[in-house]
Each structure stands twice: as structure tokens, then as C-alpha cells.
N, C-alpha and C positions, 0 to 999 in steps of 0.2 A: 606751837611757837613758844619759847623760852622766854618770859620775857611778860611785865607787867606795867602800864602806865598810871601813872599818879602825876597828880596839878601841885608840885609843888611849890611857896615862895620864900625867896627869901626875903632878909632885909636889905634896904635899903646903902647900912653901913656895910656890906658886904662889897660890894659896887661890881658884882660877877656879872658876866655878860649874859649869865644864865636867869637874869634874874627875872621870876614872876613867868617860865615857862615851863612843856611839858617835856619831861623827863623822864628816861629811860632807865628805870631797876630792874636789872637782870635777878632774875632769883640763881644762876646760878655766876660762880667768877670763872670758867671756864671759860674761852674764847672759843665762839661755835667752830666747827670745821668743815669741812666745803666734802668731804669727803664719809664715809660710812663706817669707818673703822670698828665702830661699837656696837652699830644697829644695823638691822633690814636694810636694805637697800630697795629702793621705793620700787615698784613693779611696772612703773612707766614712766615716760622724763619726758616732756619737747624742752626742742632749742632752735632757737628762732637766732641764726648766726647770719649777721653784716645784710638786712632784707633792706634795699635799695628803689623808690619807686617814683619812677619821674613820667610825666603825660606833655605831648605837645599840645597846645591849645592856640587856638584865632586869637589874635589881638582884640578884636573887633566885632562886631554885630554884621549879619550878611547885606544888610544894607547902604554897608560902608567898607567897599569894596578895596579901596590900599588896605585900611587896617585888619580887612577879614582873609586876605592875602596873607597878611605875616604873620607866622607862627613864634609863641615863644615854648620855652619849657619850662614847666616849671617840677619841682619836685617836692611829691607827697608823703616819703617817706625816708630817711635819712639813713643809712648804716645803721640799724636799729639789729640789735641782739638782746636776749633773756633767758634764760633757763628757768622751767618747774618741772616739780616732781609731783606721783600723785601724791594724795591727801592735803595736796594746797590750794589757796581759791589766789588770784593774782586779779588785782584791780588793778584797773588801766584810767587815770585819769588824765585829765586836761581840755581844753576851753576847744570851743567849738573850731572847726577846723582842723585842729592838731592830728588827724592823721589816725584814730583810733579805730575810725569803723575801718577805713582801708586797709588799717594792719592783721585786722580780725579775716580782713577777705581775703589777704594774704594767704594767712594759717591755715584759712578751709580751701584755698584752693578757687575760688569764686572771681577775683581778682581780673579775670576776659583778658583782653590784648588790645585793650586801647591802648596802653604804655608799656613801659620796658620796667621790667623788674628783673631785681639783682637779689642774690641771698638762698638759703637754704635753711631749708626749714628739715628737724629731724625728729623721727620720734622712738625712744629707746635705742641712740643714737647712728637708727638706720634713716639714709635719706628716701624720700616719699617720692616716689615717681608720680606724675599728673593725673592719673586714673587713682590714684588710692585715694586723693584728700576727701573724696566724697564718703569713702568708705573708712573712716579713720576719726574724722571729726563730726561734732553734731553742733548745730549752728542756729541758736534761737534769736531770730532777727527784731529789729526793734520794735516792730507792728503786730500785733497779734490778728491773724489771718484763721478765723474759724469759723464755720457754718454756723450761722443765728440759732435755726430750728433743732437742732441736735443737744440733747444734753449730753453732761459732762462722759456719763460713762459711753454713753455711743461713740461720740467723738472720739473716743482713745481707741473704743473697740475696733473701729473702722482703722486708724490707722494702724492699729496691732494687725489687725486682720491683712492689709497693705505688705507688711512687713514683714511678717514672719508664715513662713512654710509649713513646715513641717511641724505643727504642734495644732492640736487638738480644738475643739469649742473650747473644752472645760480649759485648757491650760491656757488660751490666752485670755477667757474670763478671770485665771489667778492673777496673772500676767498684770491686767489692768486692774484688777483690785490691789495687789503691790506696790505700783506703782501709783495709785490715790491714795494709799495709805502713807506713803515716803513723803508724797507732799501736801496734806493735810487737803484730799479735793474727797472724803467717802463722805462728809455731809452733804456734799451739793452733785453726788451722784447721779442723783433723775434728775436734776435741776438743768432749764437751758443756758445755752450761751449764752441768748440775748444779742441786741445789737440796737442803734440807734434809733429805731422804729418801737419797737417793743423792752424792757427790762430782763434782767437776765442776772445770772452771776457777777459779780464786783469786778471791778479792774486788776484787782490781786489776786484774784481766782482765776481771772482769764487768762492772766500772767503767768501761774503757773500750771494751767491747759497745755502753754505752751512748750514748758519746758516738761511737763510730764510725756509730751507725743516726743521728744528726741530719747527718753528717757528708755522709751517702748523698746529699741533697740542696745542696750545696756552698753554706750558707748564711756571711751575709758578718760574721752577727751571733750570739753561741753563750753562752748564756746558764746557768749552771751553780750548783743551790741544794747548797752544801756536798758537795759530793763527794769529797771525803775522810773525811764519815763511815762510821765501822765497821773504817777499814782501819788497818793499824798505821804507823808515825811513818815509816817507808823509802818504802812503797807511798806514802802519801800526800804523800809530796815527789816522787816518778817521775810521781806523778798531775799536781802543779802545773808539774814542770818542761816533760812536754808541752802542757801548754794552752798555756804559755809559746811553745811554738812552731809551736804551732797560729795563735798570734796573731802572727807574725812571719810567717808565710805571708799577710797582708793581709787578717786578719781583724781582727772585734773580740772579744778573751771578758772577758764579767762573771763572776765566782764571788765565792758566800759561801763562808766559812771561819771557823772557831772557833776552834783552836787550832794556827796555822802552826807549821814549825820556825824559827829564824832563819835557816838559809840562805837560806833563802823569802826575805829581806828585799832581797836585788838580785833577783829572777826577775819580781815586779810592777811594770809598769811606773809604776803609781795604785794607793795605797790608799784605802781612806776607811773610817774608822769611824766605826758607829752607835751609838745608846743612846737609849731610850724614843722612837724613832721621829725623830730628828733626826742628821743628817748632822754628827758633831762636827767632824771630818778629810775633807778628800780632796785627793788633791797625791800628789807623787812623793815616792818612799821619803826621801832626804833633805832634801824640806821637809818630812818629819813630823817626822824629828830637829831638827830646828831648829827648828820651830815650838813642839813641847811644851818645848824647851830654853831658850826663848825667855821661856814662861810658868811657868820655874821647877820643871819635871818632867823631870827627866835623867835618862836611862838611863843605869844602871850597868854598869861593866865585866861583859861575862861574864853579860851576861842578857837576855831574846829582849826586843825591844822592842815585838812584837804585843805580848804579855803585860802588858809594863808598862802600856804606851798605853792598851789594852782593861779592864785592873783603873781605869784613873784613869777613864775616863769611864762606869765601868758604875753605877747605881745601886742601893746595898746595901741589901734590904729589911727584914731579920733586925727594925731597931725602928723607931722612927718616928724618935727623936732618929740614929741613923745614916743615914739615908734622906735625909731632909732635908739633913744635911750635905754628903752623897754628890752630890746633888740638885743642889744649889747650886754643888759644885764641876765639875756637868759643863756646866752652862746657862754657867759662866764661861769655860769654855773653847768653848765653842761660839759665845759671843757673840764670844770673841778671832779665830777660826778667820772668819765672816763680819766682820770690820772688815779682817782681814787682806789683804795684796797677794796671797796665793795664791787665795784667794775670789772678789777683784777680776778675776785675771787668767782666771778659769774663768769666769766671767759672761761677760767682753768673748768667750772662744772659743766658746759659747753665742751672742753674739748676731752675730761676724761669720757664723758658721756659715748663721745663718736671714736675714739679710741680703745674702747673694751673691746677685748676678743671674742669673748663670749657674750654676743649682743641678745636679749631678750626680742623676738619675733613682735612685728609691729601685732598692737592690740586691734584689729577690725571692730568696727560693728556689726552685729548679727545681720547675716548676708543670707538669712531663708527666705527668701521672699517669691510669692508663689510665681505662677505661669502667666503669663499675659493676660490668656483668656479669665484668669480666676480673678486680675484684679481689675479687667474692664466689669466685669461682674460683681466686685464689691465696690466700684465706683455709681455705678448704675445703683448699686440697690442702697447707697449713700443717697445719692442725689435726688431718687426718686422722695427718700423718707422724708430731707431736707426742706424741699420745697412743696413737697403736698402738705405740709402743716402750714402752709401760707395761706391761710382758708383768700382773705382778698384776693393776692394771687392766682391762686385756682379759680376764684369767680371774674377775675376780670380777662382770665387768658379762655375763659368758657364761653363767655357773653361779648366779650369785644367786636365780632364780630359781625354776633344778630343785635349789638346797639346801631353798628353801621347801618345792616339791614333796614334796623325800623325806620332812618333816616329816609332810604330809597323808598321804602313801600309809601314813608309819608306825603314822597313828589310824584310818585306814577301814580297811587293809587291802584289803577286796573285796566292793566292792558285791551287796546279793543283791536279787532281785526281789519277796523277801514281804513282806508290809507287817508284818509281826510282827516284823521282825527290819530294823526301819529303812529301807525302802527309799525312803521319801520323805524322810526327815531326814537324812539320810546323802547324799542326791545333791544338795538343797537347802544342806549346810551345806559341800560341795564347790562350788558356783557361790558361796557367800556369800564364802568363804575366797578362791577365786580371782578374782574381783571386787574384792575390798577390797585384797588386798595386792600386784597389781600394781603401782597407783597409787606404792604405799610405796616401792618399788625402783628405778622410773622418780623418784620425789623424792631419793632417797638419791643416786643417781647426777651430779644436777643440782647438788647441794649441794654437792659433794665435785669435781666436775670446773668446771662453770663458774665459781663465782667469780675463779678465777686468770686465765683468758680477761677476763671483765671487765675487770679491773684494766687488764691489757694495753688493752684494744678502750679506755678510758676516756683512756690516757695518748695512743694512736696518733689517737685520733680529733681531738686538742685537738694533735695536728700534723698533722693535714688530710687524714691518709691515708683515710680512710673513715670512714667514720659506723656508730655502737653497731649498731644493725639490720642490717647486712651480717654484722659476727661471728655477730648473733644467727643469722641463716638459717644461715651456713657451720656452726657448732655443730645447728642440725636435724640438715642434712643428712648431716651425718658420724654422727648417731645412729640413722640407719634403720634400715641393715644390722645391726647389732649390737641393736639392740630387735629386728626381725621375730625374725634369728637367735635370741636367748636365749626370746623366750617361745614360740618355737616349739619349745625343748628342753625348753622345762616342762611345754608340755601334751602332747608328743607322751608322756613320761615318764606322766605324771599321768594321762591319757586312755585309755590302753591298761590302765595298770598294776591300777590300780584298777577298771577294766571298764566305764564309760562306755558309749553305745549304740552297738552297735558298726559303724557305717558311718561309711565314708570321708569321705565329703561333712557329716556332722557333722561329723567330727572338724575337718573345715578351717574350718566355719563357725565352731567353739569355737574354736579358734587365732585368726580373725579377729576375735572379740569380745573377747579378751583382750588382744588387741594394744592396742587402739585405750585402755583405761585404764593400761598401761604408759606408753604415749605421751605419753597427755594428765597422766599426773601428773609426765610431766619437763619438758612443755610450760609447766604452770599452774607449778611451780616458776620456770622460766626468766621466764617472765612477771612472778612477783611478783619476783625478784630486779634484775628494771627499777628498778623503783623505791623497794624495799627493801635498804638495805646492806648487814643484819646475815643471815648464810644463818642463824644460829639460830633468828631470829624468823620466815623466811622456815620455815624445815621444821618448825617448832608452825604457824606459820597455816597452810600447804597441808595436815598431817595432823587437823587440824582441819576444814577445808576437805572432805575426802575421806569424815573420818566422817560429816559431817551431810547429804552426798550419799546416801549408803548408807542414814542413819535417814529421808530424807524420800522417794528416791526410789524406793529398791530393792522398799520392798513385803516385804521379810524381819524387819523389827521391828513394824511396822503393814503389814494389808493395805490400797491406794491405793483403793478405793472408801469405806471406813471410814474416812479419814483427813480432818482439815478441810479444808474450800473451799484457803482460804490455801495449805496444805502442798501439797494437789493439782497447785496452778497452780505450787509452787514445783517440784516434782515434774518438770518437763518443761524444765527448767533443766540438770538433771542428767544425765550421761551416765549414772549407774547405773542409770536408770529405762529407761534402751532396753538397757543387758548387759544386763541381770534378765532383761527380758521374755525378752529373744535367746534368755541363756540356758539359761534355766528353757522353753521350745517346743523349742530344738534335743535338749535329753536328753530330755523327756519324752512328747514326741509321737510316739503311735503304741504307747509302750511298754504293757506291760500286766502287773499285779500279778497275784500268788497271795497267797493267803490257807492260810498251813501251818497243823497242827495243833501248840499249846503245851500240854504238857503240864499238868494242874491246871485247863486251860479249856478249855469247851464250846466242838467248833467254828461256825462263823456265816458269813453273807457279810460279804464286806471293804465296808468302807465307801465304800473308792474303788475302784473296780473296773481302770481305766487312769489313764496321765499324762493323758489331755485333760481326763477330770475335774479333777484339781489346774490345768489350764491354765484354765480355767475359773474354778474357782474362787477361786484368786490374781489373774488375769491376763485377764480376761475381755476375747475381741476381741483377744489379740495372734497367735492363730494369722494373722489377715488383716490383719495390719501390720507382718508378717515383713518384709515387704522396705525399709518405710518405717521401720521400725525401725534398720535398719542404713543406712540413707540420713541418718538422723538424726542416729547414733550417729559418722559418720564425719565428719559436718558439722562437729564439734564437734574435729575438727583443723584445716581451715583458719581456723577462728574464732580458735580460740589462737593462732596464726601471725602473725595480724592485728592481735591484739589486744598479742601481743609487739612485732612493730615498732611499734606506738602508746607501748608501754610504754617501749624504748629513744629512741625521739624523745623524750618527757618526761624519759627520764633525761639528755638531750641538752641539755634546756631549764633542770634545775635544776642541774646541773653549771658553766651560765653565771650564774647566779645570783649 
């Protein structure tokens, strides 16, 4: 940028309208030209021509049903146009609301179909059909979305690894050590993320974690919503001055931004400010000063001129009589901004752009990205690495189960065989308890660990690296060994301790019965978290979900021959109607009651003489559907599996929305 600013003032006896503001000295008296006559012609351009974005919305709250009836419209983005070229960074300011993040969504394409959008967006003034913007733009979102347990160089490795095909260990080792080197992350190499639980890397490190993984793919175009929030006034100038030369490397970068410092004010090569969805500004730093200076708005010595600029054209909503005014003074300057020679001169670079005959081929992002199966395979051996540094984690997803345990052994105690002293409700209300609260533990675990995978798998997916359903499987599969492992410490605990029948080959067919509702309640969790946001409402509807399994299927509140038609047929829906059976045959066949003498009562024959009688008469016909039982019982994991990747493709579908 051509072009130097200086505080200069004058005096007083001058009485210039310029007076005591900041000021634009050109080093050179040339007047720039819109055109390349002299130089390179930049190797990539967007232009962002007449982009139009309005959304229907409820008047109203759905509890107030006239006004949740009528619909208004309203509109988020105005005729908004721009042109850059690379080696420019273009800051997008303006006051909350104004339209900046939606316009960023625009560019990359992200934008769904809740509303109707107008405009065209080009790049190297060819226009971008809807399958390209993913592949064309890279888009670091406000929030930085990164696994806690991984340090810095993992984290990149894994998404190099994501992204790129065809290159080598060793090259995409150089790959991410270039890439830490460009933005100052090789000290904090081994170092972790961190995150709210534990310490880790600084907020401006994290920050640029983030933009180093877009970086992975040497994309030409780098698109940035506010990223400088949270961090403090230093960090967030180190942040802007590397984009800055990030973009002198023959890039392009867009970023929103709120509140710059003024040094910022030479580091942008283009600003442009927003305000209720219209483009007031955009032009180079010193025709913003001489524009608003132009229309009687002067920066004063000694005061940041974002500041000034962004208070004049933001709308003040506090009443109606200041709104209006507010209102009025920004649609003036916005109408001065399009009559303007700088408005002019950005159209005509806008249209020679899409008028060149010989158009430079749109710039892709590096599109090697391996096979399916290679990157459920480095998703899996991410996640595994992730979360097994959670040492708590790993202990409490190991022991959760035999804490329950020691609960139960601490109210049986020790099973006896007379039926005067409980031996059919006591081993009945051991299957019910171990039945019902697996599900719970396997839910707890899904709630607590997956969301944050989510989050991840939702931002990586929408840069093309894989699709929600591949996290979903790598997250299974990393959960096997640690389910068999933990409910195998529960019931080995529980099954012995409290005296269970004591043969081996039981004991392993109870372990294998218990498994499979462990599973399936972190399965059915991860499932409805497809297409459910909130994991709260997710862990009431799955414990929900579990109890009315247990009342319809289990046979332990109502016996299933007694039960209505309806219930019956829903009955076979449920995995707890094939545990029951499982495990109400594996304890009690074969076994056989005594009938003790109790003191104060005459003794008698026992009512039930052995378990096959209660097999019977609960469960009548499950001794000869033992094996179909558990055939059944097992089914109902690749069902959830299935029914999960259906669920993450929907959440694939409404996320485009």
C-alpha cells in the first residue's frame, strides 16, 4: 500500500476543517490506477458483486400463537460488492449485528437455505458453482475447536494427515514444520492444547493452531470471523500483523474485527465497514480518511479512527427518536460512499476482472485427500491418543461401573438358596439393577465425551476433510476395549462376590448380556446426539428412553404374557426383553431352592420348588430361544450403527440448511 499516515495539527488561526486530524501523505502524486499497466497482475482476485441476503422470521415466540403465525422479512445483507487481489489482507468492520459473519458465509459458501440470497461471488473472474466454495476457500471460524490432549505438532499432523494423499511420513512432517514455522507455533511444538480443565498453550497460540490446520492445505483464499476475539489488545495486533503477511505471501485474507488498535490502521491493505447489512465503506486506509473527512466526519488527533468511523455509521437503538437519527445518518453516508470515485473504481475492478478473456483457472485447495478407509484410520488413532491421556477419564470410564457394583454387593451381601430368605427377589432384583444401570454409564460416558468430538467432526467436515459418520464409527471403535474391559470388572466383582451360580460358562454368558446394554446405551446416546444439540436433552430423552424399555420389555414390573397386545408387540423392540430372558435362564436354570424352617411358622413345601419353575412362569419358552435370544440381543448393535450413520448424514443435511 502506497501510502503513510501521520497525526498531524494544525492551528487554530487556520480554521481548516481538517484541523487536529489524521491525514493521508501519499509518498507518491501519482493517482493509483484500478488497472495493472505497470505491474504483475495479482494471481488471484474475488469479487464479491451485488450479494443480497434476506431470511423470513416469526414475529413472535411459539407460545403466542397470532404473532408466531406472522412472518416478517427481514434483510441481512444489502447489495454488498468488493473486489481484492492477492497479497491484500481486507478488514471487515462494524458493530455487532451488521452482517459480517453472514457475509464471510456467503464467500465460503456455508450460508444453508434458510433464506434467499442474491449475488455472485467470483474468483479470478470465473463464477464458483456450489460444490467448489468448499474447495476454494478456507474458513477459520470464531471459536477455536481443538482436541485438549494433543499437542501442537500432533494436532496439525493429524489434520495434514486428513488432507493430504499422496505425500509421504517424511513430507508431511516438513509440511507441518513449515507451516509452525510461518506462524511462529516451533516453540510450543510438544506443548498441549489445553483447555478449561487443565492449562495448555495461550489464547494466541491457540489462535493460530487454528489457522495453521487451514493453512495445511495451501489455500489461495483465507477467510477469518473475528479472530481476535477473547484475546487481549497485544495478542490481537501479533494476530492481525501475521495475517498481514500471510497475505503478502500471495494470498488473499478477509477478516472481521470489532475493535482494532490504531496501529492496525497501515497493516490493512482494504477496509470496509458494515452497518445493518450494507457495505458503508471499503477503499484503502487513506481513502477512508478522506472520504469521512470529505462528508464532514474528522478524526481527531490522538483517536483510533476504526472507532470513530464504526460509532458514526452504527445504528443506536436505546429509543426510537435516536435510532432514526442514527439511521439516517448512516444510509447518508452510504449513499455518499456508492456515488463516490472509490465505489466507481471497485465496480469497474469487479467487472474488468469477469471480463478478461484469458481468465487464470480458479485456485483449489490441495484436493489429495486419502481413502475413506485411511482416514476412519487416522480419526481412530487421533481419538484413541486424545482421550487416553485423560488419565481421570480412563479411570472413571474403568471403575464406573464396579462403583455401582460395590453399591449392590453392599445391599445383597450373599445370595442364599431358601426361598424364605429371598432367594428369588434378591437374584431377580440383581438382573433388574444390572440391566437397567448399564445403559446409564454407557449414556454418561457419551454425554461427557462426545460432544466435543462433535463440535470438531461439524467444523472439519464443512472443510471437506471427512464426513460426521467416519468420526461417528472412529469414536465406536475406540470405545470397545474400554466397555468390554470395564463391564467385565463389574460383573466379574458382582458375580462371584455375591455368589451368583457358580459356573464359568455362566458367568461369561452374564458378562456378555451385560455388555451389549452398556453399549447400546452409548450407542442410542451417540445417535440421538446426531441430530439433537442440546446433550441435556439428549441424557433425559435416552434415560427416559431406557426406563420404558425395562417397564415394557423386561417382564420385571408386568409379567409379558399379562401385558396388553400393544405393549407385547412393543416388547420385542427392546433389548431388555432378550437381557431378561438371557438373564433371568443363565442364573436360574437348573438351580434349586430349600425351603428352611422360620421360626413362629409351620414348616410346608416351597411353592417353587427350582429356577425352571420361575423360568416358566415369567418367561415361559425362553429356555429354547436361548440362543435366539442372544442373536437378537446382539442385533441390536449393528442396528444402532446404521441407524447412527443415518443419523450424522441428517445432521450433514441440516447443518447445510
Amino acid at each position: 500500500m502506497n501510502g503513510s499516515y501521520s497525526l498531524t495539527g494544525e492551528g487554530s488561526e487556520g480554521g481548516a476543517r481538517r484541523n487536529e486530524s489524521f491525514r493521508f501523505v501519499s509518498e507518491k502524486t501519482t493517482p493509483p490506477s484500478p488497472a495493472y499497466p505497470e505491474q504483475t497482475p495479482p494471481s488471484c482476485s474475488l469479487s464479491v458483486s451485488q450479494v443480497s441476503y434476506t431470511v423470513s422470521e416469526r414475529v413472535g415466540p411459539w407460545w403466542d400463537l397470532p404473532s408466531y403465525r406472522t412472518r416478517w422479512t427481514r434483510k441481512i445483507l444489502n447489495d454488498v460488492s468488493f473486489h481484492v487481489d492477492s497479497g491484500q489482507i481486507l478488514g471487515i468492520l462494524g458493530n455487532s449485528g451488521s452482517g459480517k459473519t453472514t457475509l464471510l458465509d456467503v464467500i465460503s459458501g456455508r450460508i444453508g437455505k434458510s433464506g434467499t440470497l442474491m449475488g455472485e461471488v467470483f474468483v479470478n473472474g470465473r463464477k464458483l458453482k456450489p460444490e467448489q466454495f468448499q474447495d476454494c476457500f478456507s474458513y477459520v471460524l470464531q471459536s477455536d475447536n481443538l482436541l485438549s490432549h494433543l499437542t501442537v505438532e500432533e494436532t496439525l499432523t493429524f489434520t495434514a494427515q486428513l488432507a493430504l494423499r499422496r505425500h509421504s511420513a517424511e513430507a508431511i512432517r516438513k509440511k507441518v514444520g513449515m507451516v509452525m514455522a510461518e506462524l511462529s507455533l516451533s516453540h510450543v511444538a510438544h506443548s498441549v492444547i489445553g483447555g478449561r480443565i487443565f492449562p495448555g498453550i495461550s489464547g494466541g497460540e491457540r489462535r493460530r493452531v487454528s489457522i495453521a490446520s487451514q493453512l495445511l492445505q495451501d489455500p489461495k483464499v483465507i477467510l477469518l470471523d473475528e479472530p481476535t476475539t477473547g484475546l487481549d489488545s497485544m495478542t490481537a495486533n501479533q494476530i492481525v500483523v501475521l495475517l498481514a503477511n500471510l497475505a503478502k505471501r500471495d494470498r488473499i485474507v478477509i477478516v472481521t474485527i470489532h475493535q482494532p488498535r490504531s496501529e492496525l490502521f497501515r497493516v490493512f491493505s482494504r477496509i470496509a465497514i458494515m452497518s445493518c447489512g450494507e457495505l458503508v465503506f471499503c477503499g484503502q486506509s487513506g481513502e477512508m480518511v478522506d472520504f469521512f473527512s470529505e462528508q464532514g466526519y474528522e478524526c481527531p488527533e490522538y483517536c483510533n479512527p476504526f472507532d470513530i468511523y464504526v460509532d458514526l455509521t452504527s445504528v443506536d437503538t436505546r429509543c426510537s427518536e435516536r435510532e432514526a437519527e442514527t439511521f439516517s445518518r448512516m444510509q447518508d453516508i452510504a449513499s455518499a460512499y456508492r456515488q463516490s470515485g472509490i465505489h466507481r473504481c471497485m465496480l469497474d475492478n469487479v467487472g474488468r476482472a469477469c471480463q478478461l478473456t484469458d481468465k487464470p483457472p480458479v485456485p483449489f485447495k490441495s484436493k489429495e485427500s486419502p481413502s475413506g478407509l485411511s482416514k476412519l484410520g487416522v480419526l481412530l488413532r487421533r481419538t484413541v491418543r486424545n482421550l487416553s491421556r485423560d488419565r481421570m477419564g480412563v479411570m472413571m470410564r474403568l471403575s464406573q461401573n464396579l462403583i455401582y457394583g460395590l453399591f449392590v454387593v453392599f445391599f445383597v451381601m450373599k445370595l442364599d438358596n431358601d426361598i424364605t430368605k429371598g432367594a428369588v427377589q434378591d437374584r431377580i432384583g440383581i438382573i433388574y439393577q444390572a440391566l437397567g444401570a448399564s445403559p446409564y454409564t454407557g449414556m454418561l460416558n457419551a454425554v461427557a465425551l462426545f460432544p466435543a468430538l462433535r463440535a470438531i467432526s461439524d467444523q472439519e467436515s464443512k472443510d471437506g476433510l471427512y464426513h460426521k459418520w467416519q468420526m461417528f464409527l472412529a469414536y465406536i471403535f475406540h470405545i470397545l476395549p474400554f466397555s468390554i474391559v470395564s463391564v467385565f470388572i463389574f460383573t466379574s466383582f458382582l458375580y462371584w462376590t455375591v455368589g451368583m451360580y457358580p459356573e464359568v460358562n455362566r458367568f461369561l454368558c452374564f458378562s456378555a448380556v451385560i455388555l451389549v446394554p452398556h453399549i447400546t446405551g452409548e450407542l442410542l446416546t451417540l445417535v440421538v446426539l446426531g441430530v439433537v444439540q442440546d446433550p441435556n436433552m439428549v441424557n433425559t430423552g435416552v434415560a427416559l428412553l431406557n426406563v420404558a424399555g425395562i417397564m415394557v420389555g423386561s417382564g420385571f414390573l408386568r409379567s409379558n404374557q399379562h401385558m396388553p397386545t400393544v405393549f407385547k408387540m412393543l416388547s420385542y423392540l427392546t433389548f431388555q426383553k432378550y437381557g431378561s430372558e438371557l438373564l433371568i435362564v443363565t442364573e436360574f436354570h437348573g438351580l434349586n431352592f430349600t425351603c428352611g424352617n422360620t421360626p413362629g411358622l409351620s414348616p410346608g413345601p416351597c411353592i417353587v420348588g427350582n429356577g425352571d419353575d420361575i423360568i416358566e412362569q415369567g418367561y415361559p419358552g425362553a429356555l429354547s430361544r436361548y440362543t435366539l435370544d442372544f442373536i437378537m440381543l446382539y442385533a441390536f448393535l449393528p442396528a444402532l450403527v446404521l441407524l447412527g450413520v443415518i443419523s450424522y448424514k441428517i445432521r450433514d443435511h441440516l447443518n447445510r440448511r
